[in-house]
N, C-alpha and C positions, 0 to 999 in steps of 0.2 A: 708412339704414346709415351708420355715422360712418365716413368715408374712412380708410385706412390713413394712419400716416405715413410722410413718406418720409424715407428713410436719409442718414446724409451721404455716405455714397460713392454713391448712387443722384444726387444734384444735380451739377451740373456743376463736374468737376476741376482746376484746374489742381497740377502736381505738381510739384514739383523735388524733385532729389537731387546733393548735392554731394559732388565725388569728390574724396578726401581721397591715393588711391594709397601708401596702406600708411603714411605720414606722418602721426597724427594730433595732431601738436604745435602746427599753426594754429588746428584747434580747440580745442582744451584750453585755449589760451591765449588762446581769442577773446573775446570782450564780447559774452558768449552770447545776451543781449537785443539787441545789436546785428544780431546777427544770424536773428535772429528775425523783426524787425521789417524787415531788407531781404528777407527770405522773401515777404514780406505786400505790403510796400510797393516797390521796387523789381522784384525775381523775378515780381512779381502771384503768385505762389503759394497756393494756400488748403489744400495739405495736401504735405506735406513728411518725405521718406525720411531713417529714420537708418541708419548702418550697425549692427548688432548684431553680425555679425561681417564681417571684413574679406574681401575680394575679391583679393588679391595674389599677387605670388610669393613662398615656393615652395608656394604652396597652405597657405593657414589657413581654412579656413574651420571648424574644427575648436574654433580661438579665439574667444573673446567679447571686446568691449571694454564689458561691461558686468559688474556686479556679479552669482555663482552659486556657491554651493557646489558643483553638480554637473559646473560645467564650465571648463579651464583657461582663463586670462586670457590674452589677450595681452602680451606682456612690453613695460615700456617704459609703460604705463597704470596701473600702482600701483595705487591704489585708486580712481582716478577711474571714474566713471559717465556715460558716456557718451548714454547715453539720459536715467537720473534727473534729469541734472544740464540736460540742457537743456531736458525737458519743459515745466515749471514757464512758461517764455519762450514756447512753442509756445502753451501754451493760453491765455496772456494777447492774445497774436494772433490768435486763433481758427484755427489752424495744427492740423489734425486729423497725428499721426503714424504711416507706418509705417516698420516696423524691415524693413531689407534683411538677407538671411540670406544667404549664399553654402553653396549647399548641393550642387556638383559636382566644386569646386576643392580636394583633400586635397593632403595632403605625404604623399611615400613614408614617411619615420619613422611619422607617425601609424596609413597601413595598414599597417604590419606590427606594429603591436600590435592591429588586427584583421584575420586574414589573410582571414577567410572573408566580408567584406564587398563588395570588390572587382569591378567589371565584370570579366567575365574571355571573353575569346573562343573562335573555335572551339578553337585549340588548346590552351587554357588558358590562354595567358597574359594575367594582367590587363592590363586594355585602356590603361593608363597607361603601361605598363612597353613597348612597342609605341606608343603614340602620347602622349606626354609632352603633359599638358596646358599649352598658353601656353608650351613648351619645358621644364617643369617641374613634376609633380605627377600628379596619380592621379584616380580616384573610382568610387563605391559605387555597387552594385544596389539599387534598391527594394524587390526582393523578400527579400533579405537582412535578419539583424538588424538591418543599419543603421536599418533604416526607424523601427524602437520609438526609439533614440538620439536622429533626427532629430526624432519627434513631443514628446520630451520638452525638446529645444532649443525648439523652438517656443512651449510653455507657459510656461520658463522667460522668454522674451523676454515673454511675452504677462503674466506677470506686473511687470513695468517700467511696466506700464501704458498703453501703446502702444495704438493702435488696432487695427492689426494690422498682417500680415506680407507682404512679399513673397518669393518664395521664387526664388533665383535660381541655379535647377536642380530637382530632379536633372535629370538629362539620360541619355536609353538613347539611349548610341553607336552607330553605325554598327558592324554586327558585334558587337555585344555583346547580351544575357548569355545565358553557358551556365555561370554558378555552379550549385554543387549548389543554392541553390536556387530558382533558373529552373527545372532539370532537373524534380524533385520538381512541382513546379507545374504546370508545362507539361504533366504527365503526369497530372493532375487537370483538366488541361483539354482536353485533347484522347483523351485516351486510349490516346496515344501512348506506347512506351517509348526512343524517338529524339527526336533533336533535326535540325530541317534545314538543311545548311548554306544562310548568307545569303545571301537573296537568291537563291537556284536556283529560279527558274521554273519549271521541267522538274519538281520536288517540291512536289505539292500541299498536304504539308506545308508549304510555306513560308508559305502563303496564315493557315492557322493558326496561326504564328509571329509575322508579323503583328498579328493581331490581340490572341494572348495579350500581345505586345508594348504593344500601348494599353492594353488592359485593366492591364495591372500599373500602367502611369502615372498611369491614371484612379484605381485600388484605393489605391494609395499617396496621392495627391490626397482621397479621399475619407477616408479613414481621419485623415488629417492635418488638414483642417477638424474630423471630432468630436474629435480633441485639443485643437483652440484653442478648443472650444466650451463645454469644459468648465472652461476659465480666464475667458473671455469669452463671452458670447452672442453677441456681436455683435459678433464680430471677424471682420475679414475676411482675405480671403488667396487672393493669386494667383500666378498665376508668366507668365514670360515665355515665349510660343511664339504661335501661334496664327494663324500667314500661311499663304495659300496657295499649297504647292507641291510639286511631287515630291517634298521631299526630306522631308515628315513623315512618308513609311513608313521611309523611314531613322532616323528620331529618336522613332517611335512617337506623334507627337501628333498628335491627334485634337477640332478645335477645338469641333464638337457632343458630342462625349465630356468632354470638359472639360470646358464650360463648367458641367454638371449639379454639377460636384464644388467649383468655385473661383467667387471671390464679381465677379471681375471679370475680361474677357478682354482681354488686353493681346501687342503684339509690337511687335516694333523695325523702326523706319524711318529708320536711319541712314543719312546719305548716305556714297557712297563717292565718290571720285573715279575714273573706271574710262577704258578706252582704248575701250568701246562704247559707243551709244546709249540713254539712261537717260530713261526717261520724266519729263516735269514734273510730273505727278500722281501720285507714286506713293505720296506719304502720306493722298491722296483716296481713292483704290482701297483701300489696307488700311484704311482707316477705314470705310467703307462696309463691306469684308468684315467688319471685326470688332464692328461694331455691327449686322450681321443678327441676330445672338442676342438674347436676352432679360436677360443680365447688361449692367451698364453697361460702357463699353469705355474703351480707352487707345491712344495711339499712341503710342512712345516717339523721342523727337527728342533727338540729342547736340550739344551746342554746336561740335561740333573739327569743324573743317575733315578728314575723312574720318581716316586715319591718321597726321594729324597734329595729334596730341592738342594742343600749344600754340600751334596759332592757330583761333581764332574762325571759325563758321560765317559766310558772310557773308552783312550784311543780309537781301538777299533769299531768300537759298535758307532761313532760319530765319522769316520772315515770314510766307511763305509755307506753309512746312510744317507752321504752328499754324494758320494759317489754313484749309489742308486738313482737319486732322483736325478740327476743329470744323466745317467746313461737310458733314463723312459724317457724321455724328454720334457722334462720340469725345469722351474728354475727352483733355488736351496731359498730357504728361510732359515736360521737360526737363532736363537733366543739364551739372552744368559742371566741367571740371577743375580744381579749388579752384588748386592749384600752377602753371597757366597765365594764370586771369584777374589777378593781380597786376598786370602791365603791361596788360594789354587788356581789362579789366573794360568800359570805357566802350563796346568795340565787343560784344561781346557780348551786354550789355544791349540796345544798338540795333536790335534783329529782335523785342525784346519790347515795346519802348517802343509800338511802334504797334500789334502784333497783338494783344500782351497786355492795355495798355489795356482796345482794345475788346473783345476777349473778356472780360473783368470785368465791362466796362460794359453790354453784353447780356446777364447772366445771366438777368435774370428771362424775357428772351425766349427766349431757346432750351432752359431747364430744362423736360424733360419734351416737349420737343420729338417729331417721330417722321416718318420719312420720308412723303413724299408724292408721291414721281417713280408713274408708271405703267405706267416699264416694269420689268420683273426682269430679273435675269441666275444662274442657277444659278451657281454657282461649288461643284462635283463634290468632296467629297472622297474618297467611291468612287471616281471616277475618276483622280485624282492617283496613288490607293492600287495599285489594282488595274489599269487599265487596258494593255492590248498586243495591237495591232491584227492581226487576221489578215491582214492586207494586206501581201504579198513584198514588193509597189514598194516599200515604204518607205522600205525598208533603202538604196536605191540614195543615191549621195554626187553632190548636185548642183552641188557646186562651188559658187564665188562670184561665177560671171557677169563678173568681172572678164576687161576686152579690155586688154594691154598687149603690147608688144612683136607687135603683130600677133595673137597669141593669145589665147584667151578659156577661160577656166578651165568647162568643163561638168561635169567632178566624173570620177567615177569608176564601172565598172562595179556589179551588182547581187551585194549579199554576206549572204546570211541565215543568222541565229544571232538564240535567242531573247532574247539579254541587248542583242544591237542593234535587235532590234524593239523593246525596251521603252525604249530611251533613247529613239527615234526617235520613238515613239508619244508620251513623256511630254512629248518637245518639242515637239511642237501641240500639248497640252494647257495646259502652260506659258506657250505661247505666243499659244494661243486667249484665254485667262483674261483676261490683260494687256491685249491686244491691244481684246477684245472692251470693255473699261472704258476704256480709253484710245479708242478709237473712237468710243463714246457720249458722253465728253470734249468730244474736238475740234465733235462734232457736234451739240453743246448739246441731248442726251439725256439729264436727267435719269432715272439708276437707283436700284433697291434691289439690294442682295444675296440670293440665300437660297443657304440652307446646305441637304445633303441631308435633313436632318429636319425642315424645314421648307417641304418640299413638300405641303401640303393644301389643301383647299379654305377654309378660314380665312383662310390667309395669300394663295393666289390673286385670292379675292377683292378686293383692295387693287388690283389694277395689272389693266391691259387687254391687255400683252403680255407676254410669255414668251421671252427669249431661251437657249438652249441651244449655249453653245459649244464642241461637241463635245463634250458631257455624254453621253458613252456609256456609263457604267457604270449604270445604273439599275435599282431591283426596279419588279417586277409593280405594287406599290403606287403607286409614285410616277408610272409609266407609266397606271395608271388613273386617276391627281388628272389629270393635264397633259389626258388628253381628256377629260377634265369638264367642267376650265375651257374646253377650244375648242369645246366642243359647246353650253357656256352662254353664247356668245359671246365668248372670249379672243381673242389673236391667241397664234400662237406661231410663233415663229421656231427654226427646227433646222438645223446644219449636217452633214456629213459621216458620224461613225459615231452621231450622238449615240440612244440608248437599244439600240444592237444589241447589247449586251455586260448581262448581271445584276447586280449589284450588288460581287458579286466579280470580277468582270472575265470571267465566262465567257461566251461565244459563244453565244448563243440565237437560235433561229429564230424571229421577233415577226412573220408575215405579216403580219398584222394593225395592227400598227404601222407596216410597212413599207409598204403601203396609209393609214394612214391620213395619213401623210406625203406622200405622193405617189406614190410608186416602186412597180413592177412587179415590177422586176426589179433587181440589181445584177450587173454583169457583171465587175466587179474595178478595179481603180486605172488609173491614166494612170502612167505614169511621171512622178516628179515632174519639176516646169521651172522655170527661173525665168528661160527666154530664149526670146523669140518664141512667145511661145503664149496662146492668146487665149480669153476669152468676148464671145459677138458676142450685144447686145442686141435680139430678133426681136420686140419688141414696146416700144412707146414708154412710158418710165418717166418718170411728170415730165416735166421741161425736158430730157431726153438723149432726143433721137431713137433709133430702130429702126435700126438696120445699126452702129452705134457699137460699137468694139473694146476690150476693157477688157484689161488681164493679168490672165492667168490665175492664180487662185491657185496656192502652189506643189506642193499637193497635189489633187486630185481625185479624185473617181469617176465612172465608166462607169456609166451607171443608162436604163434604162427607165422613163416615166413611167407613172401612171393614165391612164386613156383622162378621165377626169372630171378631168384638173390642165391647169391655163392656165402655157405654159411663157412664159417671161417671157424666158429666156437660153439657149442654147445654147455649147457648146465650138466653135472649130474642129475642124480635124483636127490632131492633132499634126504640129510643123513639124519640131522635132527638132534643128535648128540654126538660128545668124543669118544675117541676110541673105539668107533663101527670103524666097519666094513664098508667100502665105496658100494653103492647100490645099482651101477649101471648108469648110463650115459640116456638124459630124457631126452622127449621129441620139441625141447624147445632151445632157439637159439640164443647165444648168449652175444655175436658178434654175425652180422652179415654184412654183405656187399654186394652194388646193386648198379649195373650201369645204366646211367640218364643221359640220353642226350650224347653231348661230346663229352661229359663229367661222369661221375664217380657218386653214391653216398656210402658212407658207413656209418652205421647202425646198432649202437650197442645196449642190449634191452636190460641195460643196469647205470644205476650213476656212479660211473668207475672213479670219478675225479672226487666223489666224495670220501670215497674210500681210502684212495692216497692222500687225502688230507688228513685224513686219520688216521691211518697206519702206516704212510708210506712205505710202502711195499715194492721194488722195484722191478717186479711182473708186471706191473700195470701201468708202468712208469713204461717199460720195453715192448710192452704191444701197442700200444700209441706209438710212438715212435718209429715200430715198424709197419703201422697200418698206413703214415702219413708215406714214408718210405715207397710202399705199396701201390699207393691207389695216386698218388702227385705225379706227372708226367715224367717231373727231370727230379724226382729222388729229394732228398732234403735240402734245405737251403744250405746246410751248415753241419758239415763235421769235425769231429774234434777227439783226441785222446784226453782230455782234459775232464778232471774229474765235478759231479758235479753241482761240487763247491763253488765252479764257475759259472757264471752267469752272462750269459752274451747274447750284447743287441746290436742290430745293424740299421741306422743310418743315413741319411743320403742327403747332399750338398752338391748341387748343381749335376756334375756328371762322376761325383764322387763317391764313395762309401767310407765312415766310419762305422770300426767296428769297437763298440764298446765290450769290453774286460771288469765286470767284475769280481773282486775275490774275496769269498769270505771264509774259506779255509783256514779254521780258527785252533783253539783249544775246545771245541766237544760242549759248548755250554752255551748259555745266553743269561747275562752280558756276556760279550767276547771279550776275552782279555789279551788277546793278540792274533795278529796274519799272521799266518803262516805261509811266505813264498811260495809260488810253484814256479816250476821251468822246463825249458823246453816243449815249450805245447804246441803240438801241429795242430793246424787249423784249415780246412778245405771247404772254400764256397765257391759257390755260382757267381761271377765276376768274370768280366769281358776286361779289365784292366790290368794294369804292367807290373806296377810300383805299389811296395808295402813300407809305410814309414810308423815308426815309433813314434807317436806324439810326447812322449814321457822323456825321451832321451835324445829326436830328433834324429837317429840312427835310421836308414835302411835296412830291413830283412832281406836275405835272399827268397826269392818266390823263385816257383816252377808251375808251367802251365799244364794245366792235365786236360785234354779235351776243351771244354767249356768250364771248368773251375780251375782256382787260382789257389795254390797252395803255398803255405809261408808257415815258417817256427816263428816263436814270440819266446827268446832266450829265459826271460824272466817276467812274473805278475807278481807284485807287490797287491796293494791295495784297489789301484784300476789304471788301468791301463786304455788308451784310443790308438788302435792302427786305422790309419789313413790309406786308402788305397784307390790310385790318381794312375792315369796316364803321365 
């Protein structure tokens, strides 16, 4: 069989897109091969965004700044061509291009020459006219004419000769659409002759809302790829969305729905500068989520120092963040505000000079690459979607623990309403997700992601464990893959409500699940805590002794075990305030273990991972880590003396393993204002191979064989690091 070939967007990305901010007289007037050639050469870039239309205020995206009979020009661009004019340069550098479409951002003049286009909400009024986009401007439904308008933009770009498109929108707003024709549709799809208002819980119409809501995204997405397909075969074309979290039932995306329609899945990891706690992994984590699929991925990285578009991201926080997505397996996008780098060019560049580099420099190793961690972690879009817990405690407001002035903030009484169950709910979920990849992080766990449709026996078979963080939305189907895999010997790990809820969020009685888990019985919640309240380890884990008091997570449940589960943890009693006295160890367990089959599950009747997302607490961080230790046949995949600041992925190329190094051992803050080296870091995994090579330096490490694992020092981590490790 002659191998397929592969595509240029399927090999490894690097992207830039230079933001010009409605100003296009710098390029017009640039030394177009000049700038072609710092694409290539300086940017490292090997496929590079044009605007096709512009991104501004007061909303143009209606505008071309490219040559169409069919469509008005930007004023101010004469006849110049934008795309034409600088192709020609792209392809002498082998600069693959696509054309950026702004397809959210309208001007009011423009919708009222089509009135019936318009996001329009419950009360009608279009959803611009009510929430001014960027302070200024509008935009259209999918399911309206616009969509025919939008697919002929698209061709007409696609005729420029472009590679292809990225599509930057549409976007279904919060609370929108009830155009006549949502209505019309909606009513071909559900059978409905109402519409329900957003978001109302209490109307199981909404749950159909919902989803007619994705589907319109995805249909419009689908429909729009066979318009470019019929300009180009091999044009591609994606849009920007695709993280995970609550908020895509608000915005309708749907990242395994998507990706079936668009040729690459991409979303943004800009930093912000914020007054909370912001993980230093967090373009690791989206890059992992977004390369569980089966299209090639993107992570999108902006040079500006958060919302302050004219200074430079610094050094390290931009180093780092290309270095992430490439060590999940993504490709980089980067972005620069053309009108900013003029005086700061030279610092800007500086987070590419070294990351970039070596990302160039490894291509041929990491093309075609494919994870090789062993444990998974669900990451639920059912659950995000749907999920709200029948559990009253929830609702209760626990305060922020803070002691001053003699006082200690313990929250507030117990208030239920279903629209604060579902905030509350979403919040461990939110918070599990993060928490739960950040966790595996710190604890040198290399993960994979899976997406909900990518729970089978196929993909199970890849990895030896199963984590579940609070993955309670789940069908029937995907509840009989998970005991497959532990019954063929898996490990799985489950927290809190994870599979009691179907797939739409509804409430299902799974005895049998709930048995196979561990649990008897559940007798209902603890009231949350996050003072004085403990799990007391009654059997020795690891190096932590039996009687050792952990915090409690700040959620729990009251459960009954199986008379066949080894409890590992128990609760105290609830203390209820500071400064008691421990009240004696309850009859409920806080951790069991439960042998299935030739597998393992563990069962932990609290959502630990949202905890460490919030507190991280490094009790919670080390009974994970010694539970997988525990209950996995052959012990971790991966050990390390390395602190952790380090972050390590593994891998795999033919019969090969890389091992990615990321370091973000910094100065104590975010922004980072510098790496901090580390050295001499031993490293022991599971490896059947000979040879450890520095991809950074091209050096050989000394290794030594221990059993079944391959151990090697890595003398020095700068910013990221790849060992190779070959026969």
């Amino acid at each position: 069989m002659v191998p397929m070939k592969t595509q240029w967007w399927e090999k490894p990305l690097r992207m830039l897109r230079r933001d010009y901010v409605g100003d296009f007289t710098p390029f017009l007037n640039a030394d177009m091969e000049q700038l072609a050639r710092e694409t290539r050469k300086i940017w490292k870039a090997n496929c590079e965004w044009i605007m096709a239309t512009p991104g501004c205020a007061p909303g143009t995206a209606h505008l071309t700044l490219f040559n169409s009979e069919k469509f008005e020009k930007m004023p101010g661009i004469g006849s110049r061509d934008i795309i034409r004019e600088y192709l020609p340069y792209a392809r002498k550098y082998n600069i693959n291009i696509i054309a950026y479409i702004n397809m959210h951002w309208y001007s009011y003049e423009f919708a009222k020459k089509h009135p019936d286009w318009e996001q329009l909400l419950e009360d009608g009024t279009p959803y611009g006219q009510k929430h001014p986009l960027y302070g200024n401007g509008t935009t259209f439904c999918v399911n309206s004419e616009w969509r025919n308008w939008a697919f002929e933009l698209i061709q007409e770009v696609l005729k420029t000769g472009v590679d292809g498109c990225f599509l930057d929108g549409p976007v279904l707003y919060p609370g929108a659409c009830y155009c006549q024709s949502c209505k019309e549709k909606f009513r071909e799809f559900s059978g409905s002759t109402r519409m329900p208002k957003f978001l109302d819980w209490n109307d199981p119409l909404w749950k159909k809302f919902a989803e007619f809501r994705a589907n319109s995204w995805a249909d419009f997405m689908n429909d729009a790829m066979k318009a470019a397909r019929q300009i180009n075969n091999q044009a591609v074309l994606f849009l920007n969305g695709g993280s995970f979290s609550s908020s895509n039932i608000l915005l309708a995306y749907d990242t395994g729905r998507m990706e079936k329609v668009q040729s690459i899945t991409g979303a943004e990891d800009f930093f912000h500068c914020t007054d909370y706690y912001r993980s230093p992994f967090t373009s690791l984590n989206l890059s992992r989520f977004l390369s569980a699929g089966k299209n090639p991925s993107v992570v999108f990285t902006h040079h500006t120092l958060s919302t302050w578009h004219y200074v430079p991201l610094p050094e390290a926080e931009l180093s780092t963040a290309l270095a992430q997505s490439t060590a999940g397996g993504s490709n980089t996008w980067f972005a620069i505000f053309y009108p900013a780098i003029e005086k700061t060019k030279k610092y800007a560049i500086e987070g590419l000079k070294k990351t970039g580099n070596f990302i160039e420099r490894v291509e041929k190793f990491i093309c075609g690459s494919e994870s090789a961690a062993e444990t998974g972690v669900l990451i639920s879009n059912k659950t995000l979607y749907y999920y709200i817990s029948c559990l009253k405690g929830l609702s209760y407001d626990v305060g922020s623990g803070k002691e001053q002035g003699l006082i200690i903030d313990t929250g507030t009484q117990y208030s239920f309403d279903i629209n604060k169950q579902r905030e509350k709910s979403i919040d461990i979920v939110n918070n599990e997700n993060h928490g739960c990849l950040d966790l595996c992080n710190f604890a040198h766990i290399p993960v994979r992601v899976f997406w909900d449709e990518y729970i089978n026996a196929e993909n199970l078979r890849k990895i030896k464990c199963l984590i579940l963080p609070n993955s309670a939305c789940l069908s029937e189907k995907q509840i009989g893959e998970i005991m497959n895999f532990v019954h063929s010997g898996g490990v799985l790990m489950a927290d809190f409500e994870s599979g009691m809820y179907d797939e739409y969020g509804n409430r299902v009685e799974r005895k049998f699940w709930l048995e196979f888990l561990g649990i008897q019985e559940i007798y209902g919640a603890f009231k949350p805590s996050r003072i004085e309240d403990y799990i007391i380890l009654t059997k020795k884990l690891g190096d932590i002794d039996d009687g050792i008091l952990i915090p409690r997570p700040l959620n729990a449940l009251a459960i009954k075990s199986t008379e066949n589960a080894e409890v590992i943890a128990n609760y105290l009693n609830p203390i209820n305030m500071a400064y008691a006295q421990p009240k004696g160890i309850s009859n409920y367990p806080a951790i069991v273990i439960v042998k299935r089959g030739s597998g393992r599950v563990i069962y932990i009747s609290s959502p630990i991972f949202e905890s460490f997302n919030r507190f991280h607490i490094d009790w919670h961080k080390n009974i994970i880590q010694l539970l997988i230790r525990k209950t996995v046949k052959t012990g971790l995949q991966i050990e390390t003396d390395a602190p952790g600041s380090l972050a390590i992925e593994i891998r795999k190329k033919d019969n090969d393993l890389l091992v990615h190094l990321v370091n973000v051992t910094s100065d104590m803050k975010r922004p980072m204002g510098c790496i901090i080296p580390i050295y001499n870091v031993q490293i022991s995994l599971k490896a059947g191979l000979k040879k450890a090579i520095s991809l950074s330096s091209g050096k050989k490490l000394n290794v030594r064989k221990n059993k079944h694992k391959l151990e090697f020092c890595v003398p020095e981590i700068r910013e990221y690091e790849i060992i190779l490790l070959t026969d």
